[in-house]
N, C-alpha and C positions, 0 to 999 in steps of 0.2 A: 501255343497255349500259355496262360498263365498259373502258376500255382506258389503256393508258400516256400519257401528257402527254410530250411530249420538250418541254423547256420553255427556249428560248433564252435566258428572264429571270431564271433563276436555279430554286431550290425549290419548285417550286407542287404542290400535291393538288387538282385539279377532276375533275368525271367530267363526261368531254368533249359538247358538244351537240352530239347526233344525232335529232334530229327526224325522224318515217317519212317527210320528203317533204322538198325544198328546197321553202323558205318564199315566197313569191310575194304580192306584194300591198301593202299601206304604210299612212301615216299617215291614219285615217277620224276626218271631224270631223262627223259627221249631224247633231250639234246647229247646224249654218251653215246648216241645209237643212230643208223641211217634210216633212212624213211620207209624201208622197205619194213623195219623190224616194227615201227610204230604201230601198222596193219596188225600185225601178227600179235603184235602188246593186246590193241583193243579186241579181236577176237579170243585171245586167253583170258581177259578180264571179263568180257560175257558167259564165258564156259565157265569160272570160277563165281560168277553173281556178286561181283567185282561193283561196288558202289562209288567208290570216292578214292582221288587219290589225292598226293601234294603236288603242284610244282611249283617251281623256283625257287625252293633252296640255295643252292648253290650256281645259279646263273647268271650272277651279277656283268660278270665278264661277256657273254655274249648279249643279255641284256642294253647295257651301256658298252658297246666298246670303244669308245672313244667318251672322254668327259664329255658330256652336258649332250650326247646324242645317242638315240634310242632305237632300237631294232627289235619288237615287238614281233615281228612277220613268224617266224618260228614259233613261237609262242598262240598267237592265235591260228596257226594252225590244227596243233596239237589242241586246244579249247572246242576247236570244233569238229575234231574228230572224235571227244569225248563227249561233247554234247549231241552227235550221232548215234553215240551208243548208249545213253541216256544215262551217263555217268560223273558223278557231281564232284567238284573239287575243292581243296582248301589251296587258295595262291599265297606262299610267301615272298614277304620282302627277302631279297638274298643279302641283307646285310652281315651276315658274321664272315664273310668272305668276300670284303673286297678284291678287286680285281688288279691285276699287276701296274696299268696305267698309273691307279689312285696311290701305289705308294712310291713311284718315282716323281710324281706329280706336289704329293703331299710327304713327305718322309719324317716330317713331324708330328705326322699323325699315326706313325708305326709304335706301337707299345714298349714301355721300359721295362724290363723284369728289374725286379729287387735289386740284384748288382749291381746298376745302374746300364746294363748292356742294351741298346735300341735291337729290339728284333725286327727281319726281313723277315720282307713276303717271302712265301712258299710255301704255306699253309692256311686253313682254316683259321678263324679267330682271331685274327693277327691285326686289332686294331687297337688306338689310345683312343677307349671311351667318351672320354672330355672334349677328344680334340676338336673345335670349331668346323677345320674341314670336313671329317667324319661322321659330325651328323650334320653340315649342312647336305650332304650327298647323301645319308641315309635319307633325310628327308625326301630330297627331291624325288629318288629311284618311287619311295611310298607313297610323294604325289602322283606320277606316271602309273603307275600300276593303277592303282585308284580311278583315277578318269578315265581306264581303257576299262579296267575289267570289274568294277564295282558294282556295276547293275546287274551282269550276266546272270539268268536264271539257275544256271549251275552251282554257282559259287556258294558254298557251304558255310565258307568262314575265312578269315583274312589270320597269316601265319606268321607274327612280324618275327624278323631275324630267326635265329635258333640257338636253344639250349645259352644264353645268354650264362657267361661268366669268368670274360676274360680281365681277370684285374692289371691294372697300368701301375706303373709308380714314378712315370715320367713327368715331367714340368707342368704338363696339360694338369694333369692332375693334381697336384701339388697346389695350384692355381682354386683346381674345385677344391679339395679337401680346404683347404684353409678357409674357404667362402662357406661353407658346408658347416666347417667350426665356431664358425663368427654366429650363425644364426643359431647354434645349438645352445653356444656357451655367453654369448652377448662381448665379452672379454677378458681378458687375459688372464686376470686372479680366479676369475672361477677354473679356466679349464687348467692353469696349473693347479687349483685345488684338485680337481675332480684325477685328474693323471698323478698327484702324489708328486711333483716334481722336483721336490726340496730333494729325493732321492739322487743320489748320483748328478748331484747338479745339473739338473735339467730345466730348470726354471726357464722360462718363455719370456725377454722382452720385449718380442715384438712379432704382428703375426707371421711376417714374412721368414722367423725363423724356425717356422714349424714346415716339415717334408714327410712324405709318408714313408711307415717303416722298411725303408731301405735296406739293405746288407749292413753290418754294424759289428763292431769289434767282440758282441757279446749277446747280453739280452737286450730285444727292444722293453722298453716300456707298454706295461701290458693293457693299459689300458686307452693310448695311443695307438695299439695294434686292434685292439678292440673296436675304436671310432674308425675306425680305417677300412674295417671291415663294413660296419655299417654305413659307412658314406658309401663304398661301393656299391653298394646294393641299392641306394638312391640313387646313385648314378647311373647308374646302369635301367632303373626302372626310369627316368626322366629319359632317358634317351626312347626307351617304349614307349613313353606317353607320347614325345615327341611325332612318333611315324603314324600311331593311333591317332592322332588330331589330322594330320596330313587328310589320311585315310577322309576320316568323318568329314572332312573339309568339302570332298568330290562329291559329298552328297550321299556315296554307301552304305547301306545298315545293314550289312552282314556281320555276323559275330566277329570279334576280337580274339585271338589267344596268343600268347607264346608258349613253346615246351617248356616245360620245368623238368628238371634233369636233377634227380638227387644218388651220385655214386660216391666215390668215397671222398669226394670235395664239395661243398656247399657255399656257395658265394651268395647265396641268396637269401633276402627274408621273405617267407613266401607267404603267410597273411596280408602284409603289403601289398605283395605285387598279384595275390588274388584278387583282392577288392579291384586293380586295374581293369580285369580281363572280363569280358561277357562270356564267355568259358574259361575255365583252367584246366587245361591239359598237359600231360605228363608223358615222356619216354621212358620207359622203364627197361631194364635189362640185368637176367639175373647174374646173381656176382659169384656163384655156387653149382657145380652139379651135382651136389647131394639133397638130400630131401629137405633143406633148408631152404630150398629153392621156392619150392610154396608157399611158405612164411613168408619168403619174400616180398613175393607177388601180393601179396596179402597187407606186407608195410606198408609198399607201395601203392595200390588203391587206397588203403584207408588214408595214407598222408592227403592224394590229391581228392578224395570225396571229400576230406574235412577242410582244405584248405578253399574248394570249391562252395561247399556248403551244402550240396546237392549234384546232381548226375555234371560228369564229366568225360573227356574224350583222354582214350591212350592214340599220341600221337604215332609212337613207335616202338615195337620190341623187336624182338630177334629170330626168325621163324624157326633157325634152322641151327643156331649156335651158341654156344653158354662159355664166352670169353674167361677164363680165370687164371691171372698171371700171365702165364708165357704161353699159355696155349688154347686153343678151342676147343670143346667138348661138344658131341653131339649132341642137338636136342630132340628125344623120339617124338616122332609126331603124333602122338598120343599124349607127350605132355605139351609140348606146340599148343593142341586143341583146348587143355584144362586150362590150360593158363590166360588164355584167349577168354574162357569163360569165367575163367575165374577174376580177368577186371571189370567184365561185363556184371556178374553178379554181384559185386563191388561199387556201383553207380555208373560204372566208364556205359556210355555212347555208343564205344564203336572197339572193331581191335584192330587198328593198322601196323603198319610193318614199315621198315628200314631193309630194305627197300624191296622196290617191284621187282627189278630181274638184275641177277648179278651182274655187278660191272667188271668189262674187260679188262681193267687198268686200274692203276689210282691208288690214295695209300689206303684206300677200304676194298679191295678188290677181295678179298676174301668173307669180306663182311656176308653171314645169312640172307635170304632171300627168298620173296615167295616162287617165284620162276629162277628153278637151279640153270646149270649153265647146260644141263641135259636137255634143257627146253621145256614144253607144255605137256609131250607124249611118257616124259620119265615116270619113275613109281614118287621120285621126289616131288612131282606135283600134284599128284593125286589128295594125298590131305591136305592140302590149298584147297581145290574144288569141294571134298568132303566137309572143311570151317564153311565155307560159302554157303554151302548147302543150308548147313547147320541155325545155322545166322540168320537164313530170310528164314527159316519155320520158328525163331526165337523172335521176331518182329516186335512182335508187340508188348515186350518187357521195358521196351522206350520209352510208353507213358510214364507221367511223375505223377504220384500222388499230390492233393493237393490241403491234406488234414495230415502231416507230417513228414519227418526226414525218408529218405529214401532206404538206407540201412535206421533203424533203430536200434541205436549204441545204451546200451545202459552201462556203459564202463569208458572213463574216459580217460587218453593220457595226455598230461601238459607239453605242449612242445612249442619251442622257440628258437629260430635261429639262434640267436643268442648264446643259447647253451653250448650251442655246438662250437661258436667259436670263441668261446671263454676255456673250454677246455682245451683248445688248441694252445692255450699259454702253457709255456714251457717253464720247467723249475718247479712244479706243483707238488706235491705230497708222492704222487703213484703217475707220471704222463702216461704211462701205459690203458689209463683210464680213458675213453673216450665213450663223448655222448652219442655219436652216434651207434655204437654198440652197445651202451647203456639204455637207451631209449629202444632198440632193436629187441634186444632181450626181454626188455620185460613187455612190448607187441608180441613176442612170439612165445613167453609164458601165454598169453591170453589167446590167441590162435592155436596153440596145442589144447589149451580146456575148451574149445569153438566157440567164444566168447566173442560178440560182436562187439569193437570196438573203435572209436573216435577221437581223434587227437583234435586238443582244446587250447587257443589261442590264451596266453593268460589276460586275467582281465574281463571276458567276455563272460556272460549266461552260462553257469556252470550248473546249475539247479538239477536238470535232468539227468543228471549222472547219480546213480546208487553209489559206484565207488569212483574218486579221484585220484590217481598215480603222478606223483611227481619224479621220474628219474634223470637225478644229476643235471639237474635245473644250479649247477654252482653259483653262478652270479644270476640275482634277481635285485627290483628294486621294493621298496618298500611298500610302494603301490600293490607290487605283483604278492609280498608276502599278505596285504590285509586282506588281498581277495581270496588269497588260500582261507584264510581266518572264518572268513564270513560265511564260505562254503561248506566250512565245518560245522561251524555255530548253528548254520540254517538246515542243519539235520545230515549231511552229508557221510561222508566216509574216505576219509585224506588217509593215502598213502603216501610218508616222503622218503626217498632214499639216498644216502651220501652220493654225491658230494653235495645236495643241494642245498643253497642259501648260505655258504661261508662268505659270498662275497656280494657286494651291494654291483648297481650298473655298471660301475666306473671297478669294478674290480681293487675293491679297496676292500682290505679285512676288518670289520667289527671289532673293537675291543670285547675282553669276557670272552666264556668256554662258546665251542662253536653249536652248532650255526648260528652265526650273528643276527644273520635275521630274520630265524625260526625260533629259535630259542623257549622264547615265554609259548611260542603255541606249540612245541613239542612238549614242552613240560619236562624237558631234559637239556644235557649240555655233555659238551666232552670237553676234555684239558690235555687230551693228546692221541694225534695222526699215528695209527701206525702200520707203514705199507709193508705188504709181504713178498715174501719170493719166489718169483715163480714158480708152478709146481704146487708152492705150500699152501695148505688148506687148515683152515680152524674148526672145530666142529661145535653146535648150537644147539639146545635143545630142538628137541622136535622133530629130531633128524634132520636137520639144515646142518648146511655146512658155509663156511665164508672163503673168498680168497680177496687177492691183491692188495683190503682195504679196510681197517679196523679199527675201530676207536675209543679210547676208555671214557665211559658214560656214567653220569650222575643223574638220578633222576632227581628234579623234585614234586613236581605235583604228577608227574606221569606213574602207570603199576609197569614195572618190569614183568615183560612176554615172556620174551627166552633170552638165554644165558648161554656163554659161552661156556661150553664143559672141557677144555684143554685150551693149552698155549699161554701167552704171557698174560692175556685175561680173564682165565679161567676164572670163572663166579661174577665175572662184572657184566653189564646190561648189552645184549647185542640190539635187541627190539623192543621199544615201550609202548604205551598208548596213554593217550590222556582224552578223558570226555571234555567237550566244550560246545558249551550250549545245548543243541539237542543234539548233535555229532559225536562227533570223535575222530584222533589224529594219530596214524601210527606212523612211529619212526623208526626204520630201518638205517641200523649204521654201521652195520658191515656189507659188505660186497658180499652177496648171495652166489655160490654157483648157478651154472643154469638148470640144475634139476632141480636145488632148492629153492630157486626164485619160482619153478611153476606150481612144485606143492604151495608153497607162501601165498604167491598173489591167488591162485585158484582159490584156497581157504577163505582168503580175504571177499574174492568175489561170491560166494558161497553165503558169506557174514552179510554180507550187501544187498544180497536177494538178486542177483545178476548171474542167471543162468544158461548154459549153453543153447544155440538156437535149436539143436535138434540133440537131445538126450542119449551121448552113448555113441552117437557117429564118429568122434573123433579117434575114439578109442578101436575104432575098425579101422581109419586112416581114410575114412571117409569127410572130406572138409564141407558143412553144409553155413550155405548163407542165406538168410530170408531178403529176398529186396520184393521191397513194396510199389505197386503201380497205381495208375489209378483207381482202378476196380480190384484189383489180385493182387495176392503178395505169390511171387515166387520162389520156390526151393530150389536153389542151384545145390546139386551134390554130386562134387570133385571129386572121384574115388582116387585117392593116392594107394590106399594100400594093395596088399595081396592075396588078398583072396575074396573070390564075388560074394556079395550083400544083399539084401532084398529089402526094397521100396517100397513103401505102403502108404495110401496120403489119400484124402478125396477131388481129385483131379488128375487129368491126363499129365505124362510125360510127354512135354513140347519138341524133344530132342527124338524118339523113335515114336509117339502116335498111340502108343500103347497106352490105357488107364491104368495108374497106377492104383486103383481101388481095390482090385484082389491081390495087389501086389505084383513087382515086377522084378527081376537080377540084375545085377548092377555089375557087371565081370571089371576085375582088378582093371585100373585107367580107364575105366570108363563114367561118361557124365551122365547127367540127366536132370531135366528141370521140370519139376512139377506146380502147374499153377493149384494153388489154393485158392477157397474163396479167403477174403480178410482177414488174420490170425489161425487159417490152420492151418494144420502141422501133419508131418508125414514123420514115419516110425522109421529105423532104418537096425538092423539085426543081422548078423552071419548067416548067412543062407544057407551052411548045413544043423544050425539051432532051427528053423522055420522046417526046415526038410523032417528033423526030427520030431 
């Protein structure tokens, strides 16, 4: 089908993925397994209503085992034992694990780490992106594949590499970056302008003496570390496009994706390499086992619905475990199933898994799984068949609307690679500041008020947003501040919060009080940083309270909010606001804890006319999201909390069969989706207030 994209990241044309079924089922590696076990795979994947699975991830090696020759027999085997059991596949290219041949063959195309040290095969990931060898053999592997299995009726969608984001800093590289730099910066006065290089004598006279940020006696230059970053993530996307053409070459039009992987390192820019993809799809995995975990889940859809534009696929989560630090945490399979639904009600396709049945061996043998090593008869498998279940009677939440976005965000936050890795420079005011938990917090102020929300490409069609959240957006360009400007002016509602706009692209500081390049549109300024100590907290009208990050503020054309009522700037401006145009801009400059960031921004959304989607749910621990089809909008509500609720809405509950019209219980962990017709809305109350 065809339908409209409402696309938070700016201009996209995709025709959106609608598959006849939510996707079910995950990463299959039968080559770990004898043939006898494969049988037994495909009858637990019919008992479970087991739709779709991956393969060839990681098969590169029996794939090719010998350069330039191919043994596919395996392989199609396995294709048509799942096309016996009417179950459809996504085939990846297994490029993120070359095989042991490719690097005795090629050892220059083994990755440099920083130190300058060549890393050995022995692992996943272990290649130099740049290197000529490397992707002429990605290629070829993604022509083969291609010509065999391109037309197959099964095939879902084409899977190239995985979770792409192993950065080089070897010669290969050094090679691209400087080519990379030549076409950004034309020549050499500019991009010593733009890197500040008079500093510490670094001045550039010639291109061949620029290498990427190496190990070094000190700090690199920050905004050489900066380019470094963003050249990888072109490189790494040109290597995608590269196998994507292969692909397209054999003739196949089955969808395109790769995983995007956002944990606590991001090498990627993912508006980029969305626009690549005819889906975008995401691995998600929580980083928590406390109730921060459904925030999570919740980051994580909205980043890849908004990077997508509309409906996408979770490639893989974690059925059965919640990694954190040094150890694994159970996942009950009650939150297994919310979460499942919860990126389903989020735009996700499908809820697949890492992986199908636990591996014997390997350095993920302990990794989660839908089939424990108890087998298909355990109690461990039983909520596998129960999701299945669940899943073909939620069918038809696949259609897309085609008279708008699929979530309707009326609150939206800025988000850019970028940010994230500007504050990764070191020496800053407070490094303890990261945008990735700056940006997380204030998604999860908005997810605790059950505010649907959409993260916004700067730049792009920002109009449809009541309120606009800028956090720790540090380095922007001046492009990116005039569109905050124009969003305001054109009636909007801008929130910004430190550290954003001290710094331009190139991470250069603005002369005058900060932000350099907010300034006139905040209508205030500061003339001095000042970072606190852990522990220590400031307190702010209002009941706010500030930590890590404070700044002594001047308004001029802005009204001071609230005021710091203790510490060194007791009486001076923590929050102002200035009208402009028919908007207005409010500027937060202290670091908010995170209780007072949720009263603040809730206020905020409140002042905006951006209300929660279901009134009062969240406050039962009830998470509800409206996702829109193309006749229904459906109620997904996540009951996180502890004690049962009661559902009332004009339409059935899709998950038990029952009308929720006289109302229905909703017992603690448990879901339930109610279709509505278009815009309505279902009530949701403590079931001993309704009892009373």
């Amino acid at each position: 089908m065809t339908a409209r994209i409402d696309d938070p990241g700016g201009s996209m044309s995709r025709t959106p993925f609608a598959p006849d079924a939510l996707l079910f089922g995950g990463d299959y590696n039968p080559e770990q397994w004898p043939r006898e076990t494969w049988r037994e795979d495909i009858a637990l994947m019919r008992r479970a209503k087991v739709n779709t699975v991956t393969l060839g991830v990681f098969s590169w090696a029996l794939l090719e085992p010998r350069e330039g020759e191919f043994d596919t027999a395996w392989l199609d085997e396995i294709v048509a034992l799942l096309d016996e059991a009417g179950i459809g596949f996504f085939l990846a290219t297994p490029t993120a694990s070359p095989p042991p041949w490719f690097a005795l063959a090629h050892p220059d195309a083994m990755p440099v780490d920083p130190s300058g040290t060549r890393l050995s095969h022995g692992s996943r990931d272990t290649y130099a992106i740049s290197a000529p060898a490397y992707r002429a053999a990605s290629r070829r592997i993604a022509r083969v594949l291609g010509e065999r299995y391109g037309a197959h009726p099964r095939l879902r969608g084409w899977h190239i590499h995985n979770e792409y984001g192993t950065l080089d800093f070897g010669p290969h590289a050094a090679r691209a970056f400087r080519a990379w730099l030549r076409t950004r910066y034309a020549n050499l006065d500019a991009l010593n302008d733009a890197w500040c290089t008079a500093f510490w004598s670094q001045r550039y006279g010639a291109w061949d003496e620029i290498l990427p940020p190496r190990a070094t006696q000190y700090l690199h230059n920050p905004a050489q570390a900066l380019d470094f970053r963003r050249f990888s993530s072109d490189e790494m996307l040109a290597a995608f496009e590269e196998q994507k053409q292969e692909i397209a070459r054999t003739g196949s039009t089955a969808p395109v994706t790769t995983n995007l992987m956002l944990p606590a390192w991001n090498h990627l820019e993912q508006w980029s390499w969305a626009e690549a993809q005819d889906v975008v799809s995401l691995d998600h995995y929580l980083d928590t086992e406390g109730p921060d975990g459904e925030a999570h889940t919740a980051y994580g859809c909205d980043l890849a619905r908004s990077w997508s534009g509309g409906p996408w696929v979770l490639m893989e989560q974690n059925a059965r475990g919640i990694r954190v630090g040094d150890r694994t945490f159970a996942k009950a399979p009650d939150r297994m199933i919310r979460n499942s639904l919860g990126y389903i009600a989020r735009g996700s396709q499908s809820s697949l898994f890492f992986q199908w049945r636990a591996g014997a061996g390997g350095s993920e043998q302990w990794h989660g799984a839908l089939v424990p090593r108890a087998g298909g008869d355990s109690a461990g498998f039983a909520p596998v068949v129960q999701l299945g279940e669940m899943l073909e009677r939620l069918s038809e939440v696949v259609s897309v609307p085609d008279d708008g976005p699929i979530v309707d965000a009326r609150v939206g936050i800025v988000w850019h690679a970028d940010g994230w890795w500007a504050l990764e420079t070191p020496h800053l005011p407070n490094d303890a500041i990261t945008y990735s938990e700056e940006v997380r917090a204030t998604h999860r102020s908005m997810w605790r008020a059950g505010i649907a929300t959409d993260f916004v490409r700067p730049g792009s069609d920002a109009s449809r947003y009541r309120l606009l959240l800028v956090p720790a957006l540090y380095a922007m360009s001046t492009e990116t501040a005039e569109w905050l400007g124009a969003y305001a002016r054109g009636g909007g509602r801008l929130v910004v919060t430190c550290p954003s706009g001290l710094a331009d692209e190139h991470l250069r500081i603005p002369d005058g009080p900060h932000p350099g390049l907010l300034r006139d549109l905040i209508g205030a300024g500061s003339d001095e940083i000042l970072s606190l100590a852990r522990g220590e907290k400031v307190t702010i009208d209002g009941g706010l309270a500030g930590e890590g990050w404070i700044e002594r503020v001047e308004a001029t054309d802005a009204r001071v909010v609230a005021r710091y009522v203790d510490g060194r700037l007791a009486g001076g401006a923590a929050i102002t606001e200035a009208a402009r145009g028919s908007g207005s801009v409010v500027a937060v400059t202290a670091r908010l804890t995170q209780d007072a960031r949720d009263a603040f921004l809730a206020g905020e959304a409140r002042r905006a006319g951006a209300g929660p989607t279901v009134v009062g749910a969240s406050a039962l621990g009830v998470e509800a999201v409206r996702r829109r089809g193309a006749r229904s909008d459906y109620l997904f509500l996540l009951h996180h909390g502890a004690a049962p609720v009661r559902v009332a809405g004009d339409g059935p509950d899709l998950v038990s069969g029952r009308d929720a019209a006289g109302g229905i219980d909703l017992a603690a962990g448990a879901v339930a989706v109610v279709r509505v017709p278009r815009g309505g809305d279902v009530a949701v109350a403590a079931a001993d207030e309704v009892a009373t």
